[in-house]
N, C-alpha and C positions, 0 to 999 in steps of 0.2 A: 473331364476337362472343365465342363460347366459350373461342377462342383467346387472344382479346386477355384476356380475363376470368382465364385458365389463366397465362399466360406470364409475367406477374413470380413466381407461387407457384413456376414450376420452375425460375428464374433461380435464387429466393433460394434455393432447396430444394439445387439442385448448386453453387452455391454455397459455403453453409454447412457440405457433404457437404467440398468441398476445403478448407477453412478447419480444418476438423475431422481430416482426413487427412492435410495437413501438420503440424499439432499433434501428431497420435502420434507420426508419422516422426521429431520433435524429442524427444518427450518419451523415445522409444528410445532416442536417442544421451545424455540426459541421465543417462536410468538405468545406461547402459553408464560413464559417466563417474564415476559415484556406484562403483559396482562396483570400478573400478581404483582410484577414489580410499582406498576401504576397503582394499584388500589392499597399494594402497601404502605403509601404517603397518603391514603386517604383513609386509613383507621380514625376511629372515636379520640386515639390519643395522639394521632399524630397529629389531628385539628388542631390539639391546643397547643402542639407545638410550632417554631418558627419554620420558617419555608427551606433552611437551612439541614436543620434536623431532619422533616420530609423526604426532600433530597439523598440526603445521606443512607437513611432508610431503604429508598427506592434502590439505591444505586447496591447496596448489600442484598438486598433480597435477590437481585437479577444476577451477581454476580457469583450466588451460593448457590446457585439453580441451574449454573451454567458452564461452574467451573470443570468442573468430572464430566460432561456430555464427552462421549464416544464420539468421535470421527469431527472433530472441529480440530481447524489447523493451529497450530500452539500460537499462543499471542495474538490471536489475528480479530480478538472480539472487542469490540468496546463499546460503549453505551452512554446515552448522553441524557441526562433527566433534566428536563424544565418544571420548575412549580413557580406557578403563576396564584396573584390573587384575581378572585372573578367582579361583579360588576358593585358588590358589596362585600363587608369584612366576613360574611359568613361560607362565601364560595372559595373553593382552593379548585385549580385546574393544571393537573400534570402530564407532561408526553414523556413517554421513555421512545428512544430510536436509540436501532443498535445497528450494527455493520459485522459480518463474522465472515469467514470462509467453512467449505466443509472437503476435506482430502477427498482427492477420488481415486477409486481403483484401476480400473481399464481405461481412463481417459489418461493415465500417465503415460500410455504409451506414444500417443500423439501431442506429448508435452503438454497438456494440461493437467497441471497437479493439483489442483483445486477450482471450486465454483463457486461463490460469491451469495452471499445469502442477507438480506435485511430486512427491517420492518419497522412499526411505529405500533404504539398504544398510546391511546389517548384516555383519560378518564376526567372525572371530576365528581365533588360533591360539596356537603353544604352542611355546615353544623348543623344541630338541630335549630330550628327560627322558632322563636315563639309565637304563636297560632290561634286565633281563636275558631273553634269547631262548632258548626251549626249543622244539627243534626237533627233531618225533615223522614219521620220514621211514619210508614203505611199502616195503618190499623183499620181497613175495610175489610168486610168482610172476607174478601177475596185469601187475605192476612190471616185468618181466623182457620183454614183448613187444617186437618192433623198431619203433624208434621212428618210421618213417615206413611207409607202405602197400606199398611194393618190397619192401623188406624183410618187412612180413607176408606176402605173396607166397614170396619168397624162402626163406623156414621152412617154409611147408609144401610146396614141393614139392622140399625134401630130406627132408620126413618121409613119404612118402606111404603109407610101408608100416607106420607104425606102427599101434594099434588106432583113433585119430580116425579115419587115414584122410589125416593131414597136419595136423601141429599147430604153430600157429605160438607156443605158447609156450615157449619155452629154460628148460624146466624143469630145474632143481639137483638130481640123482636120484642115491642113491650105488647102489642095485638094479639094475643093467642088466640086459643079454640078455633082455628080457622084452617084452610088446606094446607100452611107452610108451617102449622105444626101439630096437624091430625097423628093422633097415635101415640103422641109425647106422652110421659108422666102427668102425674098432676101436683100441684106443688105438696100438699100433704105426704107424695110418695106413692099413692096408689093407681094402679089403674085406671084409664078414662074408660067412663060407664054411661054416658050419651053418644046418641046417631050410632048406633053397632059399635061400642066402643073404642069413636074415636076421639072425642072430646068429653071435658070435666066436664064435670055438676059445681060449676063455681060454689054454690050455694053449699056444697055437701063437701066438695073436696080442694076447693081451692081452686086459680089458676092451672092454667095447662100450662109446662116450660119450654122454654125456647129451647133453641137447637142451643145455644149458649151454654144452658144450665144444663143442656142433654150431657154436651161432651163433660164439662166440668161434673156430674155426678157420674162419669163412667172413668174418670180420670182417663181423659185422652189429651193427651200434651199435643197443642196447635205450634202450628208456626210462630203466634205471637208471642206463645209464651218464651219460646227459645230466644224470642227478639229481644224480649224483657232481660231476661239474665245476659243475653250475648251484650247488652248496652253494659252492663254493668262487668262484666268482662273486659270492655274495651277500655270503659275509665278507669279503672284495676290496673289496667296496661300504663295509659297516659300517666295516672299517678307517679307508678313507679321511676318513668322515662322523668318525668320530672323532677324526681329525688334525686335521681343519679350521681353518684359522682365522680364521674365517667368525665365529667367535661367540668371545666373551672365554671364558670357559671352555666349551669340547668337552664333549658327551655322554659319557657312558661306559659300553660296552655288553660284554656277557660273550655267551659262548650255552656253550651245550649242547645235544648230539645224539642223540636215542635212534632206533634201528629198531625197528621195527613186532614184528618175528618175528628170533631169535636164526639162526646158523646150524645150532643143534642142536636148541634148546629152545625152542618156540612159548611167545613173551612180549614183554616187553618188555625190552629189551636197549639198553645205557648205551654207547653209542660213541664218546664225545666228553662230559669231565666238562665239568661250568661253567667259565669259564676266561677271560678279558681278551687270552690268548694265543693266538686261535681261528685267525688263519691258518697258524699254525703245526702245530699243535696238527690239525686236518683233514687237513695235509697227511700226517700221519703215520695217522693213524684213516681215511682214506676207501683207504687199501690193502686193511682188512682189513674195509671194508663191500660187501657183495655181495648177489645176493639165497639168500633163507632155503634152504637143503637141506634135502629131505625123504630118506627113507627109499628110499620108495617110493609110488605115490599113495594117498593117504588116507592115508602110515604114515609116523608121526612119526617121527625118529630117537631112539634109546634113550640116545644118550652123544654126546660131541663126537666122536668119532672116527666116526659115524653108521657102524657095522657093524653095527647089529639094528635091529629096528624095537623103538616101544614102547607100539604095538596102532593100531588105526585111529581113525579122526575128528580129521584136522587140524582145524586153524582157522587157516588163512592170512588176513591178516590180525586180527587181532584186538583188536579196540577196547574190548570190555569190560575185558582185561585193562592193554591200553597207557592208556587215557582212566583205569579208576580208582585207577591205580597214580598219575597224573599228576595227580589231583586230589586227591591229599594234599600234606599242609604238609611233608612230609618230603621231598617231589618237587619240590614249587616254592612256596615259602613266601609268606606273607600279601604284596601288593604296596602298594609304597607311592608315594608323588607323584614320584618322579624327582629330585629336586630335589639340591643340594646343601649343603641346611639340613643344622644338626648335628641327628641321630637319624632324618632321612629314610631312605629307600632306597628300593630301583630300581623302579621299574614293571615289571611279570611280563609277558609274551608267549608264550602258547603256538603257536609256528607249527605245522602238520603239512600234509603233502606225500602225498596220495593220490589211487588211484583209486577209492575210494569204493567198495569190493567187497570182503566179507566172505565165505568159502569155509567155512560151517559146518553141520557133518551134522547139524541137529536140528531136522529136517521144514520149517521154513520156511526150509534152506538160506539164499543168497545174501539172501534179504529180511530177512535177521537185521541185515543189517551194514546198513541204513539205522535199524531197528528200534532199533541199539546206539547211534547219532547221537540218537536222540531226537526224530528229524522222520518216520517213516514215515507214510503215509496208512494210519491203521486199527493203529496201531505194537502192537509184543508190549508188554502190560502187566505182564513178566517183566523188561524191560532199563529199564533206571535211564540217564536222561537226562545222560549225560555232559556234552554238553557245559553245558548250565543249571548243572550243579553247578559245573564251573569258574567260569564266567562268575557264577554270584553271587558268589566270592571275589575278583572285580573284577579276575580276571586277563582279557587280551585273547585272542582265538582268531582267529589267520590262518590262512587255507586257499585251498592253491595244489590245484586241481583237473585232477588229468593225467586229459583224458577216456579212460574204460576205451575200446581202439581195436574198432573192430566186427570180429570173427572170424566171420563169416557163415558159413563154410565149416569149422566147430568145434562140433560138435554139445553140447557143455559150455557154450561161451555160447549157443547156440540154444535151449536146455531153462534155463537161469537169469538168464543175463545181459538177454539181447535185450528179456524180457518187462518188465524192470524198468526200463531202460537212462537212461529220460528222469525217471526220478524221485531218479535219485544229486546230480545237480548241485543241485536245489532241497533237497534233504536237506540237504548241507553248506552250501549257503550259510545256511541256517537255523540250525546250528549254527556260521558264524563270528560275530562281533562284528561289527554291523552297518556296511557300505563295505570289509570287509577278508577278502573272495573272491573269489577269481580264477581264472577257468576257461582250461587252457590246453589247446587245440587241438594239433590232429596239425599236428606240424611247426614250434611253439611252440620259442622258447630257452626252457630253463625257469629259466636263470640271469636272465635280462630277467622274468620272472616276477617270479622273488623278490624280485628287486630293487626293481618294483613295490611287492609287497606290504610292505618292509620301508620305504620310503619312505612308505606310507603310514602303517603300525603307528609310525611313529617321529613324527608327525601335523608336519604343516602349516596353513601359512592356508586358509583356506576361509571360504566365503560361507555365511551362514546365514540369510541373508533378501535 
């Protein structure tokens, strides 16, 4: 009796349960439909078409995608496309909203023959704006590691006898014979044959080589090198985005390139002026980008000819110096919509290419160089929020993240780096422009990086609801 009493409630109950669960399954595909149907008015070619054609576009796309869906009730769907212009001629902003029903099965026995299904997509995007690109690329030592794990291997156990113990960073040293590069070659090529063969006989055999000259005569590919060709990857890219024609009038992008640390004089340093003529123009400048020479460790070089030191306390990389040099108007001036309205100009773009590691002697060491980003936990209320200042002058900040590689066997990252190691990544992306950070992994292209990042800095359609 229980039973009989029980058993229509859990008929209609799973029932109503599948009647209800096929509705979503529908109402999913309809949202996915609304979705394509919005970014379908925002193709490369529908840009340069009127808002008209857009529209029209949007309204076929959703309606080819939705015609033949299973279990919608006949005629009962419609859709409504708004294309908007946004706050300049280069933004277009579209909503598709639709209304459908979906048939049900076991709800028709309590007279409801159908359940009611809607939604919205929102998107928008932005032809290409013309941009100029200021691109602040790390070349500290830090920079200089080999760029896969073999090769960190591979450096330290040609350095073993130095004072680390084996280091695997290919330090740019003009001071030799000394403990940071006991056991090196000698510049003739032979073996060092002073103090138990660990230093040259200048006199007999030349200088002893930096870790520099170590990697580069074992052909071990650093991190900078990849940085080197990834640059010219990326304007390879811009180029072509610039030819295109894809769109009635082409973008038009400039860049310029500074490094982090000069090869004499800890700064900022102008490698590549502004210029429209950029792959050119790299090919000629990434000869004479390398990473920074020191003296000696801690000892800055005195002159470009680096024959004296000119006293201690590097600062490899250096952000206070390169970020507020970078955040005057006289370094990259007020930005403007992109556009090719008369008295527009270009949208501003700070990119910068690090490992997120500052080398500086004044007591919180390494923790400076997050503190100098403006994101540390617990930050020095001495350093001035770089990146905030840029970014309020409505310039963008892209940031390609070469992770610092773990030197476990490096007692210098073991005492600074290791303890900080997982707070560098959220730092910078704190300091990029929010969706335009990009973290690149050991063994990363960093040309595919950048080209990422510029693809995005240069913005597309995208969903916003």
């Amino acid at each position: 009796m229980m039973y009989a009493l029980v058993a229509p409630i859990l008929v209609f109950g799973g029932g109503a349960a599948i009647d209800y669960g096929r509705a979503a399954q529908i109402h999913t595909k309809l949202n996915a439909a609304a979705d394509a149907a919005a970014l379908a008015a925002l193709t490369p070619t529908m840009l340069q078409q009127s808002a008209t054609v857009a529209h029209d576009a949007a309204v076929s796309m959703f309606n080819g995608l939705t015609e033949n869906l299973p279990g919608l009730t006949a005629h009962a769907t419609t859709v409504t496309v708004t294309v908007t212009v946004g706050a300049t001629a280069l933004t277009r902003n579209v909503e598709v909203s639709y209304s459908s029903s979906v048939n049900t099965i076991f709800a028709q026995v309590l007279g409801k023959s159908s359940l009611p299904v809607s939604g919205v997509s929102v998107a928008s995007a932005q032809a290409p704006p013309n941009i100029d690109f200021y691109v602040l690329l790390d070349n500290s030592p830090s920079m200089a590691l080999p760029a896969t794990e073999d090769g960190i291997t591979q450096m330290q156990n040609l350095t073993g006898n130095e004072i680390t113990g084996g280091c695997a960073f290919a330090c740019h040293q003009a001071s030799t014979n000394n403990g940071d590069t006991a056991g090196n070659p000698c510049v003739n090529g032979t073996a060092p044959t002073q103090s138990g063969g660990l230093y040259c006989d200048v006199a007999t055999q030349g200088a002893q080589i930096d870790n520099y000259q170590l990697a580069r005569n074992n052909n071990i590919t650093l991190r900078l090198d990849e940085l080197n060709s990834g640059i010219s990857t990326l304007l390879q890219t811009a180029a072509a985005a610039a030819q295109s024609t894809v769109f009635s009038t082409p973008p038009q992008y400039r860049f310029a390139i500074y490094s982090m640390d000069s090869l004499w004089q800890i700064g900022l340093t102008q490698a590549m002026a502004l210029t429209s003529n950029y792959t050119s123009a790299w090919t000629t400048a990434s000869a004479t980008f390398g990473v920074m020479e020191m003296y000696s460790n801690n000892n800055n070089c005195a002159d470009a000819a680096c024959d004296s030191a000119s006293g201690p306390g590097d600062v490899a990389t250096n952000y206070d110096d390169s970020l507020g040099d970078l955040s005057q108007a006289s370094y990259i001036p007020d930005p403007g919509n992109g556009t090719n309205e008369s008295g527009d100009t270009p949208q501003e773009v700070l990119f910068i290419v690090t490992d997120g590691v500052e080398d500086e002697d004044n007591g919180g060491r390494v923790q400076q160089a997050i503190n100098d980003l403006g994101a540390a936990p617990g930050g020095n209320s001495n350093s001035t929020n770089w990146c905030t200042t840029i970014k309020n002058r409505g310039i963008k900040i892209a940031i390609l993240y070469t992770d610092y590689l773990a030197v476990p066997a490096n007692s210098w990252y073991e005492s600074y780096i290791a303890p900080i190691q997982s707070d560098i990544g959220p730092a910078l992306q704190a300091c990029a422009t929010p969706g335009l950070f990009y973290d690149a992994a050991i063994g990363d292209d960093l040309g595919q990086d950048l080209v990422k990042l510029f693809n995005l800095a240069a913005a597309s359609g995208h969903l916003t609801q």
